[in-house]
C-alpha positions, 0 to 999 in steps of 0.5 A: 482475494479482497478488494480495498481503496486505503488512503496514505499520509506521506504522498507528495509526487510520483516518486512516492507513488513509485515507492508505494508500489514496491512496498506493497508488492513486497507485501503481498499485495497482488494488485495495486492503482496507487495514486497520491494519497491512496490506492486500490489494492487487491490481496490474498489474506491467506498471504498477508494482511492490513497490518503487514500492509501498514507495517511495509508502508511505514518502513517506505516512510509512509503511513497508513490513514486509520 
C-alpha cells in the first residue's frame, strides 16, 4: 500500500469533496480524507496508479496539482 497527501484544483464546497470521494473509490483508492483542495489517500499500486487517479479526477471535473 502507499500512502500520499495530493492536492486538487477545482474544489470549492462539500459538494466537491463528495464527488472526489467517489472518484477516487472508482479508482481504486482504498482509503482517502478529502478535504478542499487535497486528500490523503492510501492504494494498492498493484491496483491502480497516479495516473488512473488523475485520469478519474479529471473526468469528475477535477484536476490534479502537479
Amino acid at each position: 500500500m502507499k500512502e500520499m497527501k495530493i492536492f486538487i484544483e477545482g474544489m470549492t464546497c462539500n459538494h466537491c469533496i463528495k464527488r472526489v470521494t467517489q472518484a477516487l473509490e472508482l479508482a481504486g483508492v482504498e482509503e482517502a480524507d478529502v478535504k478542499i483542495g487535497e486528500a490523503n489517500i492510501i492504494f494498492d499500486e498493484n491496483k491502480t496508479d497516479i495516473e488512473k487517479i488523475a485520469k478519474a479526477l479529471e473526468d469528475a471535473g477535477y484536476k490534479l496539482k502537479d
